[in-house]
C-alpha positions as CSV (number, residue, x, y, z in Angstrom):
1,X,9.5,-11.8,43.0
2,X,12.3,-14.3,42.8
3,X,15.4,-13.7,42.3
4,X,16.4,-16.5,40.1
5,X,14.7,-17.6,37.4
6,X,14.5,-21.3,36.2
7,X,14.0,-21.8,32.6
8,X,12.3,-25.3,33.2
9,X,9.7,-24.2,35.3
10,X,8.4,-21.1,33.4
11,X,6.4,-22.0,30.2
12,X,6.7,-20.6,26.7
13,X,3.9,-18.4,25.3
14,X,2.1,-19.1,21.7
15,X,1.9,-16.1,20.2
16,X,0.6,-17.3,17.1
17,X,2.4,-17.4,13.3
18,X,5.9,-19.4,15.0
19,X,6.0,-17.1,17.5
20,X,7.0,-17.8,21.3
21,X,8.2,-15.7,24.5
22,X,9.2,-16.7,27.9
23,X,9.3,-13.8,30.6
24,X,12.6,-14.0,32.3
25,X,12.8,-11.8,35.1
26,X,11.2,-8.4,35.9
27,X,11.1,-5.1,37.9
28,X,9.1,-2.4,37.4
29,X,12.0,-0.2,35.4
30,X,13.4,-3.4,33.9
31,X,12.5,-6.9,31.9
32,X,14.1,-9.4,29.6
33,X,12.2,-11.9,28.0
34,X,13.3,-14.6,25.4
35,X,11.1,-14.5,21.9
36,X,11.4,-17.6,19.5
37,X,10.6,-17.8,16.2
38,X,10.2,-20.2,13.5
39,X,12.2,-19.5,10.4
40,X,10.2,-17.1,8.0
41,X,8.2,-16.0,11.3
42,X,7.8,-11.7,11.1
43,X,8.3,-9.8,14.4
44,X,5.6,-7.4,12.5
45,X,6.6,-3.4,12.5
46,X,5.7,-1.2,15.6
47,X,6.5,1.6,17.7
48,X,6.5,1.4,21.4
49,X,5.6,5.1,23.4
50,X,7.1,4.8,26.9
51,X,9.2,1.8,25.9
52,X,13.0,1.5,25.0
53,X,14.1,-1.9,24.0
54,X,17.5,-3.7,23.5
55,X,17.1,-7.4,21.3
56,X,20.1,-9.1,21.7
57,X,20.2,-12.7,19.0
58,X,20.9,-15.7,21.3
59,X,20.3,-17.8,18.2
60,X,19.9,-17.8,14.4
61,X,19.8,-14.8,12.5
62,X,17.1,-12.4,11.3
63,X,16.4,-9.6,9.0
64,X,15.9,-6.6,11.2
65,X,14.2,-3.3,10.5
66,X,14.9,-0.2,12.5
67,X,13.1,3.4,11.1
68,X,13.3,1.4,7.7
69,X,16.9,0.2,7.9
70,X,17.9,-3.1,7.2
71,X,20.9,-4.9,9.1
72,X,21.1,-9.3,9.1
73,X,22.1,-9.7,12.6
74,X,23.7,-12.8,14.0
75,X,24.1,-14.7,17.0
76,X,25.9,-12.0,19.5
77,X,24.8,-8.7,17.4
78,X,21.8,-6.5,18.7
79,X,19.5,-3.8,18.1
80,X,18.2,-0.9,20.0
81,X,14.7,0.2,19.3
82,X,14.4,3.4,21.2
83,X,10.6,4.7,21.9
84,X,9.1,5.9,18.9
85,X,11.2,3.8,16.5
86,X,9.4,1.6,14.2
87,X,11.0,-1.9,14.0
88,X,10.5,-5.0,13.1
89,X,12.3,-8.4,12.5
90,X,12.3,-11.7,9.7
91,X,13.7,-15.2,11.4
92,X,16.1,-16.4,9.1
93,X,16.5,-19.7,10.7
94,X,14.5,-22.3,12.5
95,X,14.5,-21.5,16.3
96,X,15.8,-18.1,15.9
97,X,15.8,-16.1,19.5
98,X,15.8,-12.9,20.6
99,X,16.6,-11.5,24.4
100,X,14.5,-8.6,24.4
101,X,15.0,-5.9,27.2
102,X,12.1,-3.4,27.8
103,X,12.6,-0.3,29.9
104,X,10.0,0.2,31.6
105,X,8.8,-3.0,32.2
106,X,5.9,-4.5,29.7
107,X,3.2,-5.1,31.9
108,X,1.1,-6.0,29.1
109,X,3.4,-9.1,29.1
110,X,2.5,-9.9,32.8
């Protein structure tokens, strides 16, 4: 893989109900991808098994949901979903983003 990665030359991903993701860089114990949202757009409730994840807000703010806690977060704050934690998130703005970190890698994403 390369080790630089170029925003302008990889593509966004519709994922349907103003929801987009952009896979930044990967290895097989690590990846970080960007997720977009539109403003009212619902990062619907889930659990991962194998996967721990770290979303960090690059912009806007949302409504997040960890085990059924609520916390606003704002550009700079973060959550950590660890496997087997149900979470979830609201965009409260337009263009609301999200660098999510998986560990192990998503290959579902690939």
């Amino acid at each position: 893989m390369d080790p630089y990665f170029l925003s302008d030359q990889s593509p966004w991903t519709e994922l349907g109900d103003g929801i987009r993701r952009k896979v930044v860089a990967h290895t097989p114990q690590l990846m970080s991808v960007l997720v977009q949202f539109d403003r009212g757009a619902i990062g619907t409730p889930h659990a991962h098994e194998v996967h721990d994840q770290i979303a960090y807000v690059l912009a806007g703010s949302f409504e997040a949901n960890i085990d059924g806690v609520k916390q606003v977060l704002h550009v700079g704050d973060a959550f950590i979903a660890r496997h087997g934690a149900t979470h979830g998130v609201v965009a409260l703005e337009a263009g609301s983003t999200l660098l999510d970190q998986f560990s192990p890698r998503r290959d579902d994403y690939l």
